[in-house]
LUMFITI-667634 format. One line per field, with one value per residue (C-alpha): x, y, z; residue number from 1; residue in three letters. Coordinates in Angstrom, 2 decimals, decimal comma, padded with zeros to 5 digits. Layout:
u: X ...
v: Y ...
w: Z ...
nr: NUM ...
rest: ala ...
//
This chain:
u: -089,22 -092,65 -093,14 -093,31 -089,31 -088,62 -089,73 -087,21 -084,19 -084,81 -085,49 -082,10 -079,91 -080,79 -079,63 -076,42 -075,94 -077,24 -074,61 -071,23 -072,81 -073,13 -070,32 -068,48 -070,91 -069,74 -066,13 -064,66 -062,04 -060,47 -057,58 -054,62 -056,28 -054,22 -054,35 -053,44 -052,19 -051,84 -048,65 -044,81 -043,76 -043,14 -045,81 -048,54 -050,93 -048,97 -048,44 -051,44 -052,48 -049,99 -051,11 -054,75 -053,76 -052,12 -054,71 -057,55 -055,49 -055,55 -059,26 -059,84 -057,38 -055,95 -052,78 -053,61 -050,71 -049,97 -048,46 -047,73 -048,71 -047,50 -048,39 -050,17 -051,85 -052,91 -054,90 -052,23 -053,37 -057,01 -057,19 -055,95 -058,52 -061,16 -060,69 -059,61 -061,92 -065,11 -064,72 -063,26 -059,69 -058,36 -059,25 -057,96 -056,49 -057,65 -057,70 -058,85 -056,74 -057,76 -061,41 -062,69 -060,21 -058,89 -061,92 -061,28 -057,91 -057,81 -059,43 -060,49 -059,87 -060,02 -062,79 -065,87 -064,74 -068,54 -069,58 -066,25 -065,83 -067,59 -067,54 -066,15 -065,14 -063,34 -059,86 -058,79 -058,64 -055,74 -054,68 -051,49 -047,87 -046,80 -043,03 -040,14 -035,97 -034,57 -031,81 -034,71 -035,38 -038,66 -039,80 -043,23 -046,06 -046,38 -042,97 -043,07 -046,43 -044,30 -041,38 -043,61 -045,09 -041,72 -040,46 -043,14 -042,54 -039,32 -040,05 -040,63 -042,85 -042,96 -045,93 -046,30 -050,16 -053,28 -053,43 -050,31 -050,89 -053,92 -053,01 -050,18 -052,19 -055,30 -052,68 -050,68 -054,84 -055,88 -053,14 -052,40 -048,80 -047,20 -044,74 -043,32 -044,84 -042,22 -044,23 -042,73 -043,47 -043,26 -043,20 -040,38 -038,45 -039,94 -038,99 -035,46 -035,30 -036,99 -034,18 -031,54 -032,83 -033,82 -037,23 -038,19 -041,68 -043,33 -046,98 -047,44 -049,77 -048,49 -047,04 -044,62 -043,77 -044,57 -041,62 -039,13 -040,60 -039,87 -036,43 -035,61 -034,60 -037,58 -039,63 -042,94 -045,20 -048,71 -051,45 -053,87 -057,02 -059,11 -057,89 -054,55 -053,38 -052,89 -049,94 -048,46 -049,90 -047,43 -047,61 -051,01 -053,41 -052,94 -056,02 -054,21 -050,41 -051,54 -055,15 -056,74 -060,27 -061,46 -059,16 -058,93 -057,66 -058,03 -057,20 -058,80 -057,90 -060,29 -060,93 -062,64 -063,10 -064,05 -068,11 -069,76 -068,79 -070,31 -072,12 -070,53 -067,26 -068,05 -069,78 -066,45 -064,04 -065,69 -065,80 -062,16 -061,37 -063,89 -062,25 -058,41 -059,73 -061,10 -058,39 -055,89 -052,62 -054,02 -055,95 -052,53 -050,52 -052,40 -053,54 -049,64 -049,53 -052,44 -054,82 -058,60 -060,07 -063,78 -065,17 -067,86 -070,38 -070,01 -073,09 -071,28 -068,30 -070,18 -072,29 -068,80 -067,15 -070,08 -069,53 -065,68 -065,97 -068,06 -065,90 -062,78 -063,99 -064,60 -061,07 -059,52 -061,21 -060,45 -057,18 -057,34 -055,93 -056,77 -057,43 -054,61
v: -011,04 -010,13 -011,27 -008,12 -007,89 -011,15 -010,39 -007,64 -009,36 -012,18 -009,82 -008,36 -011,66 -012,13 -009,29 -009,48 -013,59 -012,24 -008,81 -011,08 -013,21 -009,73 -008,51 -011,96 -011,83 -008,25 -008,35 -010,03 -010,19 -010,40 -012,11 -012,59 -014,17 -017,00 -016,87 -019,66 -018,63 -021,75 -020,99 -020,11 -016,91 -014,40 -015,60 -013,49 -014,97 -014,33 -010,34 -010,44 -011,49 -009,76 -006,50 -007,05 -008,66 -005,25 -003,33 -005,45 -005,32 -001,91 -002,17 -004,58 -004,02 -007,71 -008,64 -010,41 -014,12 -015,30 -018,64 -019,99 -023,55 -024,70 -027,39 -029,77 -026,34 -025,02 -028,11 -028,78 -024,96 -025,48 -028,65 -026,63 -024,34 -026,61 -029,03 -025,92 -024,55 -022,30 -019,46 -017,11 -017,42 -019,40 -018,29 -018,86 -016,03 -018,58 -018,38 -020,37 -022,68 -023,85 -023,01 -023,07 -025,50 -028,43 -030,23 -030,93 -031,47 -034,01 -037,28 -036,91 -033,90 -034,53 -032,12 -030,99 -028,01 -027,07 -026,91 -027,29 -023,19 -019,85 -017,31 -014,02 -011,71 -010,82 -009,45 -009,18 -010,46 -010,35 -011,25 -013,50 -012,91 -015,60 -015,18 -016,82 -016,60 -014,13 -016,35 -018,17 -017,50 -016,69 -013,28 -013,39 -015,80 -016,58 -017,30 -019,81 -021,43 -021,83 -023,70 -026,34 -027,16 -027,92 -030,23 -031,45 -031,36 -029,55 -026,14 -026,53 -024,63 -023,95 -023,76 -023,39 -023,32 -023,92 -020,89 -021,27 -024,94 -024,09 -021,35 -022,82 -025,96 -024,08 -022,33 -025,48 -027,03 -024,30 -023,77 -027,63 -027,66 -029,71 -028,56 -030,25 -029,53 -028,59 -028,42 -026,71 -026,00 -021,82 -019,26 -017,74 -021,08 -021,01 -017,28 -017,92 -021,41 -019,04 -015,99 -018,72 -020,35 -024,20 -023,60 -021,85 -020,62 -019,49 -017,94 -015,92 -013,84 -009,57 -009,92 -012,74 -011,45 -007,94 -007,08 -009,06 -008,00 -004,31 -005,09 -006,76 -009,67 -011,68 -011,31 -011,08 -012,10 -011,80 -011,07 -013,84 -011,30 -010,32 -006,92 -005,14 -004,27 -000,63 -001,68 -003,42 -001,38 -002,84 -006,64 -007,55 -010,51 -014,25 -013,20 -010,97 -012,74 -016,45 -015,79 -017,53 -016,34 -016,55 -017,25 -015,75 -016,69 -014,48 -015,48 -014,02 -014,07 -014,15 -015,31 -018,18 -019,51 -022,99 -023,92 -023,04 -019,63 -017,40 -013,91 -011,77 -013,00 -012,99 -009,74 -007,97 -009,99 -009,03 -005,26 -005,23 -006,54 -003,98 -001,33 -002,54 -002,60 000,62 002,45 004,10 002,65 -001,04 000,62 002,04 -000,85 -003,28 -000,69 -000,90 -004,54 -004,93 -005,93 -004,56 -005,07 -005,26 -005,17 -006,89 -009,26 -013,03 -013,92 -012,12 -014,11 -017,30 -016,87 -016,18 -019,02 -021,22 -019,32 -019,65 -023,59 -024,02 -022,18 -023,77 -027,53 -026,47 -024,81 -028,33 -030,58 -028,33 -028,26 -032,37 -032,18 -035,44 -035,15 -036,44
w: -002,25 -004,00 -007,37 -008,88 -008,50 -009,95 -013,54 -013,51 -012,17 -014,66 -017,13 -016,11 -015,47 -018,96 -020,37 -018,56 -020,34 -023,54 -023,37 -023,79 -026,84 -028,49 -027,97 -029,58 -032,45 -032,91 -031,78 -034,97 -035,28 -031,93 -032,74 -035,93 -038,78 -041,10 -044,40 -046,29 -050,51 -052,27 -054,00 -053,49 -052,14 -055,28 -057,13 -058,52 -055,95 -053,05 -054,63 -054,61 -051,38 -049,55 -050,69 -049,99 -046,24 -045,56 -046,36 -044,84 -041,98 -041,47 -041,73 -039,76 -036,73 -036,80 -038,69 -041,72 -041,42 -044,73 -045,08 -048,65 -049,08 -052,47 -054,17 -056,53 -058,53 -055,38 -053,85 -050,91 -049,69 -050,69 -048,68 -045,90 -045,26 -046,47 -043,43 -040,86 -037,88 -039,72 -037,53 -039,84 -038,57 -041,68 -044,92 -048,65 -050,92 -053,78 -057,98 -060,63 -059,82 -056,37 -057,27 -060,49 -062,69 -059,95 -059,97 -064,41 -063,65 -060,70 -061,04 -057,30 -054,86 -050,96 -050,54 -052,49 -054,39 -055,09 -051,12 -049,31 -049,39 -048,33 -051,17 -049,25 -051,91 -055,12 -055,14 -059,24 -062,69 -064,57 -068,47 -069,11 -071,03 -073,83 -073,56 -074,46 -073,93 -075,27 -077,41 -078,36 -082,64 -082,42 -082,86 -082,94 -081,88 -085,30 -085,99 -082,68 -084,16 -087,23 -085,95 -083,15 -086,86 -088,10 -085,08 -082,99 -079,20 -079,92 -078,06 -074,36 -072,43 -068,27 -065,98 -062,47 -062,38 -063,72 -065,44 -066,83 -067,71 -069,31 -071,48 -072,84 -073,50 -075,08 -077,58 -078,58 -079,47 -081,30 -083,14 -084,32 -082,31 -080,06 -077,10 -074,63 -071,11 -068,13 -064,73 -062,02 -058,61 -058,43 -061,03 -059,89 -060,37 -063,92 -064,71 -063,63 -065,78 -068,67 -068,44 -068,48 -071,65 -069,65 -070,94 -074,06 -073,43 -070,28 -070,19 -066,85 -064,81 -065,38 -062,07 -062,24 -066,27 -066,86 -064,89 -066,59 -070,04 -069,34 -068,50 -070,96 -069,55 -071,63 -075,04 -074,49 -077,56 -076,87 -073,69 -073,52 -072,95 -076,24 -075,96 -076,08 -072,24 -071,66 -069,72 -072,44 -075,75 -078,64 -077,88 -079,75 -078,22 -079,29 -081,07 -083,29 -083,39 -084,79 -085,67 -083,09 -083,00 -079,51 -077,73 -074,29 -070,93 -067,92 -064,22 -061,15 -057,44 -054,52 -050,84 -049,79 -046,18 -044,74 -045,64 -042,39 -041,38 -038,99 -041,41 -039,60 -040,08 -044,14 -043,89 -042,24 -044,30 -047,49 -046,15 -045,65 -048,89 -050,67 -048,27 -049,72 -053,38 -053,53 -051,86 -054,30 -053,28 -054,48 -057,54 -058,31 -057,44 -059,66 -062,55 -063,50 -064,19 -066,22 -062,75 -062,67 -059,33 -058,73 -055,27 -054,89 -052,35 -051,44 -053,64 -056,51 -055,87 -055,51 -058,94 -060,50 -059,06 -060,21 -063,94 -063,60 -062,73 -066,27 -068,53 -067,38 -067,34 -071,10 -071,41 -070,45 -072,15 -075,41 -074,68 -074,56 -070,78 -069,23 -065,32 -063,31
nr: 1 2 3 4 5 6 7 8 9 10 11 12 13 14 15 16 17 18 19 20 21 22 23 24 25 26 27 28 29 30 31 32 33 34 35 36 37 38 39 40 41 42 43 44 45 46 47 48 49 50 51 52 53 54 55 56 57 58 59 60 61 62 63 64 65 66 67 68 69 70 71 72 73 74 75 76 77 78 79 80 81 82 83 84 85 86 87 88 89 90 91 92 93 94 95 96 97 98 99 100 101 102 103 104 105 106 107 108 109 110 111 112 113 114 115 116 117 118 119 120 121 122 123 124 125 126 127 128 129 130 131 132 133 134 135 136 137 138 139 140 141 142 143 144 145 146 147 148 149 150 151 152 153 154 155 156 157 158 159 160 161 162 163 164 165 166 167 168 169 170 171 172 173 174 175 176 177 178 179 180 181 182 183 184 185 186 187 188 189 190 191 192 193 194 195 196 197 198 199 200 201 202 203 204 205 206 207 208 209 210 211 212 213 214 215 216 217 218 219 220 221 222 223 224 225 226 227 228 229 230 231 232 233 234 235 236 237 238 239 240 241 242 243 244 245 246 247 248 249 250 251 252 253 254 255 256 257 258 259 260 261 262 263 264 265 266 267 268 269 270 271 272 273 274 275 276 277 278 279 280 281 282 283 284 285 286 287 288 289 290 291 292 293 294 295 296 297 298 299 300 301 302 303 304 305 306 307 308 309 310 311 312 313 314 315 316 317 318 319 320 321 322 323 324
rest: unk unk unk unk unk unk unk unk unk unk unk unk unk unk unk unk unk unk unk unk unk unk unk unk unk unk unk unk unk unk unk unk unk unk unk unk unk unk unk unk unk unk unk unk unk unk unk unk unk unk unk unk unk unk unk unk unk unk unk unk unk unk unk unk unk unk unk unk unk unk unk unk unk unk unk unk unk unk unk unk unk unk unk unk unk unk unk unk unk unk unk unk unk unk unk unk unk unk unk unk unk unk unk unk unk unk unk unk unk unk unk unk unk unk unk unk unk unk unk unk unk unk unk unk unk unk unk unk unk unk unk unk unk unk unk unk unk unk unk unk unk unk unk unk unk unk unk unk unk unk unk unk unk unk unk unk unk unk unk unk unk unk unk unk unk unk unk unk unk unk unk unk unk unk unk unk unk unk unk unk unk unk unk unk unk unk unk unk unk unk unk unk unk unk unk unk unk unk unk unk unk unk unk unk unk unk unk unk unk unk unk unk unk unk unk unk unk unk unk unk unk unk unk unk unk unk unk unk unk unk unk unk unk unk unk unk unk unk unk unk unk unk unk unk unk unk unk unk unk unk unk unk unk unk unk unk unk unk unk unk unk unk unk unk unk unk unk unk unk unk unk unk unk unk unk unk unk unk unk unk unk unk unk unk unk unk unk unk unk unk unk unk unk unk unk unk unk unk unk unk unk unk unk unk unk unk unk unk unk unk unk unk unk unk unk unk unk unk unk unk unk unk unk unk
//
């Protein structure tokens, strides 16, 4: 064979090698995809999460597997996906919690929260509900302020994450009170414990509380955000109940994958969660419990996840929470 026909068959045999490495790069995702949310089944998180997978599944074509990994505020999960395969087939439906707050709160985490995670987009940020039993006296936030004053570490108060935790803590500082802290491993564990009167206070994310505040089953006393919730119009802000200038305490939900993933795995993954959070049956969905979504890139996710980190290593060592 001349040389002249050589050039084009090699030319040709490596188009042919180079045409199946294409089509992988472009074929994600080709098969289910886990996703690991940090906390119990029921819990805003996993509300959350479930109604974005749905969605992103549609867009993507590949079911969207959640499996709830409770535990330690959302580390046990975190750890998870941290140490799994970087190919885009595990990711983390993460918050605060898992990555913004854990590294204040734990003395030492098995991973690097700062590089052990690939930004892939923003889901939601949503205010908290200050509630307490319904047999319980207090009828304001004031009026709860009022009696921790009068018997220190009397009134008890739930959480089931860092959110939670914090927001209960941040109130009891600023306010001069001491409560007595009941940790628990779900918020649905808490809620129930809260409508039966085991705890007295419990400070929630909309979706755990709102419902349980419009039935009645639960008095809500104040949102944690500086503004009223639209939602919610007659129960005024912490702010506005005790007088506590300032304060504010807002938690946000968002997917993370291992560090080292492939773009295009982030680039579709962050288009199907855009795709879910502009579509009107999530806007809806979320609208109703006091949820504003705000698609977004991975850079804007990782410059608010570097933003989130600061403010909340201030928020706990203001609230005097010493890392565990």
């Amino acid at each position: 064979m001349s040389p002249c026909f050589r050039l084009p068959s090699a030319a040709l045999a490596a188009a042919l090698l180079a045409a199946p490495l294409a089509a992988a790069a472009q074929a994600f995702p080709v098969k289910p995809i886990r996703v690991i949310v940090p906390f119990a089944p029921g819990s805003a998180t996993d509300q959350t999460g479930r109604a974005f997978g749905a969605k992103m599944a549609e867009h993507l074509g590949q079911p969207l597997v959640i499996e709830n990994r409770p535990g330690a505020n959302g580390m046990i999960g975190a750890d998870t996906v941290a140490k799994a395969a970087p190919d885009g087939y595990t990711i983390l439906f993460g918050t605060n919690s898992t990555n913004a707050a854990l590294k204040s709160l734990m003395k030492k985490l098995p991973y690097d929260q700062d590089t052990a995670f690939t930004p892939i987009g923003f889901m939601g940020a949503v205010a908290l509900i200050v509630a307490v039993n319904n047999d319980f006296p207090a009828r304001t936030l004031g009026d709860l302020i009022a009696m921790a004053k009068a018997k220190p570490g009397a009134i008890t108060f739930a959480t089931a994450s860092t959110s939670q935790r914090i927001s209960s803590e941040m109130l009891a500082s600023m306010a001069g009170i001491r409560m007595t802290h009941v940790p628990y491993k779900s918020s649905p564990n808490a809620i129930t414990d809260l409508i039966g009167g085991q705890v007295n206070m419990f400070t929630a994310d909309f979706a755990v509380m709102l419902p349980q505040v419009q039935a009645g089953k639960v008095r809500g006393l104040a949102v944690t955000s500086m503004k009223r919730s639209a939602v919610l119009p007659n129960l005024p802000t912490v702010n506005e109940a005790a007088g506590l200038k300032d304060y504010e305490l807002i938690a946000f939900f968002a997917a993370y994958g291992p560090a080292g993933m492939p773009r295009e795995a982030v680039t579709k993954l962050n288009e199907a969660i855009n795709v879910a959070a502009r579509s009107k049956e999530i806007a809806d969905r979320f609208i109703s419990i006091g949820m504003e979504v705000a698609p977004g890139t991975p850079d804007d996710l990782a410059q608010r996840t570097a933003r989130e980190t600061v403010k909340w290593a201030k928020a706990i060592r203001d609230a005097g929470i010493e890392p565990e």
